[in-house]
C-alpha positions, 0 to 999 in steps of 0.5 A: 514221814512222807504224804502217804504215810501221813494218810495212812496214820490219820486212817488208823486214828478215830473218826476220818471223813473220807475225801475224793483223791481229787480233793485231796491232791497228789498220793492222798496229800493232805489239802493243805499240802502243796500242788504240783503244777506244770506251765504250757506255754510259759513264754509271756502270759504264761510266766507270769502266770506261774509266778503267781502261784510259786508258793505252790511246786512249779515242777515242770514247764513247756514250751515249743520254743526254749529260747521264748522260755528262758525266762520261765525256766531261769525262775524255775530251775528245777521244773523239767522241761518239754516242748511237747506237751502230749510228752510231758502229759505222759512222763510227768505223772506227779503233776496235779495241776496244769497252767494253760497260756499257749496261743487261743487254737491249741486251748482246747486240745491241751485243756482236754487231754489235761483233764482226763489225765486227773489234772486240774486245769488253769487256763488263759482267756479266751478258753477255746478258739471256737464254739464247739470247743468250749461246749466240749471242755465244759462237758469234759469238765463235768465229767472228770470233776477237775478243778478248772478257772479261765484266766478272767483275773477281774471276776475275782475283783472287787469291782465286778461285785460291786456293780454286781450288788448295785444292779441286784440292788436297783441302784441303776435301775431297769438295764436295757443297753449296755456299751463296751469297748476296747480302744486297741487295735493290732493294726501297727501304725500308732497301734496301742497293742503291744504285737506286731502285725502284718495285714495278709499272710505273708509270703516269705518261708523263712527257716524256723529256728532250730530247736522251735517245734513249730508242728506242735505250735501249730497244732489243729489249724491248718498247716502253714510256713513259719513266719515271725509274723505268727510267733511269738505274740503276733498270733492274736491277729490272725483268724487261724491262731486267736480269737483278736481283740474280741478274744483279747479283751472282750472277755474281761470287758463283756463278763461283769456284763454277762455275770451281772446281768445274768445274760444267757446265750444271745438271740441275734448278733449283728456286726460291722467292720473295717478291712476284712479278709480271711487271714487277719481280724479286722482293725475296728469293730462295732458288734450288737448282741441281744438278749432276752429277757430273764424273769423280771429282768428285760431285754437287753442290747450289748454293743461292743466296740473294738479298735474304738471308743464308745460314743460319751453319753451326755450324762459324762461332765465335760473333761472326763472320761469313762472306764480304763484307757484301754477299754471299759463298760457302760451300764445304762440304768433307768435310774443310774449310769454306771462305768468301770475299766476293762476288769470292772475295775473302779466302777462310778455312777456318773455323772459324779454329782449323781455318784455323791447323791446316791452314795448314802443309799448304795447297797452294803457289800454282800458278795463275797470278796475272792480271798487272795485273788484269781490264781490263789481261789483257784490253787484252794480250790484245787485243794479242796478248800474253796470253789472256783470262781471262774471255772469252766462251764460260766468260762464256756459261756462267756467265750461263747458269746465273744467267738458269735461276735466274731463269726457276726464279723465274718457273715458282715450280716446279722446271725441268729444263733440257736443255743439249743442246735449250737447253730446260725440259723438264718445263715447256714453258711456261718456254721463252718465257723461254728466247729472249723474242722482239725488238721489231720492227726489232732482231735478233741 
């Protein structure tokens, strides 16, 4: 008995609710049915991606680079394989769902040619590679009623809820400032991050390796020579590719931040950085958004630091440290301090003697908890079974807020940004940065 026959006896009994086909999955299948899902850029993050879902059907993969795959299709032996995306859209019509991980500046054209084709959509952070994008794949969202989730793995944690609830709790009390960091730079000497980089363009054309598509891996940005500097991994660093360390990490780190403390768009972002050109991000940051007041809640200062450490707090016992070595947050409550790691992970109220204190008088667990984490919350939720956690349009707004900071980086000067015009409006100059113009041929 195959899918559509099965649907089609349950019609002919008594009494069946009628559910969108969006619900029910491919040809009508049942929510409990498995999905069909396709990888796009399936060379690192990507295929640990896939891995995670292979209880579902991994049925075809992508990548414009085979040999970066071979890993992903070894795993996977019987999902086809492209290294044209826009091909394996049009061939491959049993897909019900699409894994994004491909580099930051091809996101939003895959994402949105994904989703008015019907499909499901998981996409890796930062979701887009500009402003415009995200505002783009939020409404496109909407407008096809696809299931979607950004790759913020930690929102599906256990640590986000629990700073959550102690803030809506008033266990830290009135919030005004916020630090968060990330201690990795690109910047190769002694460099914590894995990619390797060089500081400018590199002037050297070397040949590409043959079966490389690098056209379709260069996608909207403007055009360029191969290099082993860009592919694979390096991409991050630069402006045209990747959304750097802000992109890389400042997304999970700022969302328990954003999500917590309800934060809308920011007023202001100011910025300061070291050895900024126009090819590569800089190796150090210090960035301050501002926001406004919510209700009851006040304004609150966020500063992110990147490539750095957030200055200790004299809170902290001498000898310990805060959050993750990568990377962490600070929330400073009039009552409480409160650190955790880039993910939100293990949050404490410090210093530990006040985390004893007030132990007794923390707020239960209310929210709750992601069954099974990010990747099967989205998979149910493909299904029909559950809601996405991390879908599209909070996903749009968090990367909002990241790429100002860095358009901030750029202006080396305070922008004040209204989220109404999608505008700088102090510095008219910024907003080429706002909605950077496509290579001829590529288009939302």
């Amino acid at each position: 008995m195959n899918r559509r026959m099965f649907v089609k006896g349950m019609a002919a009994g008594a009494a069946v609710s009628v559910v969108p086909a969006r619900v029910l999955g491919r040809d009508g299948a049942p929510p409990s049915a498995k999905l069909n899902i396709a990888g796009i850029g399936v060379g690192h993050q990507g295929f640990g991606d896939l891995k995670k879902l292979a209880d579902e059907n991994i049925v075809s993969l992508c990548d414009v680079d085979p040999g970066f795959a071979a890993k992903a299709r070894k795993e996977f032996p019987k999902a086809s394989f492209h290294t044209d995306w826009r091909v394996m859209l049009e061939k491959e019509k049993g897909i019900d769902a699409v894994l994004i991980a491909t580099p930051d500046h091809t996101h939003a054209v895959i994402a949105a040619a994904a989703m008015r084709a019907g499909k499901h959509v998981f996409c890796e952070k930062p979701l887009t590679h500009d402003i415009r994008e995200a505002r783009a794949l939020a409404r496109i969202a909407r407008e096809t009623g696809v299931v979607t989730q950004m790759g913020i793995q930690g929102h599906s944690g256990d640590g986000i809820r629990r700073l959550r609830e102690w803030i809506e709790g008033g266990t830290l009390g009135e919030i005004r400032e916020v630090d968060a960091w990330c201690s990795l730079t690109y910047y190769p000497p002694g460099r914590a991050y894995w990619s390797p980089v060089v500081l400018r363009r590199p002037t050297e054309t070397p040949e590409p390796p043959a079966d490389l598509n690098w056209d379709v891996w260069i996608g909207p940005a403007p055009m360029r020579p191969y290099h082993k500097a860009y592919h694979p991994g390096a991409w991050r660093a630069w402006w045209d590719f990747g959304n750097g360390m802000m992109g890389d990490r400042g997304v999970h780190t700022l969302d328990s931040a954003v999500w917590g403390l309800g934060l809308g768009k920011p007023e202001s972002v100011e910025a300061t950085c070291t050895d900024l050109n126009d090819d590569t991000h800089p190796i150090a940051a210090v960035v301050t958004f501002r926001f406004a007041a919510r209700g009851a809640m006040p304004p609150v200062k966020l500063t992110w630091y990147e490539g750095l450490r957030a200055p200790l707090p004299p809170e902290l016992e001498d000898g310990r440290t805060m959050g993750h070595p990568e990377g962490g947050l600070l929330f400073k409550g009039s009552k409480a301090f409160a650190a955790a790691g880039v993910y939100a992970e293990s949050p404490r109220i410090i210093p530990e003697a006040r985390m004893q204190e007030l132990a007794p008088s923390l707020p239960p667990k209310s929210l709750p908890a992601v069954e099974g984490g990010h990747y099967a919350n989205w998979a149910r939720a493909c299904k029909g079974q559950d809601k996405a956690v991390a879908d599209f349009e909070y996903s749009a707004h968090l990367t909002e807020i990241c790429q100002l900071g860095n358009i901030a980086k750029r202006m080396q000067k305070r922008i004040v940004w209204d989220a109404e015009k999608m505008a700088v409006t102090n510095l008219p100059e910024a907003n080429r940065f706002v909605a950077p113009e496509y290579r001829a041929g590529w288009s939302l």
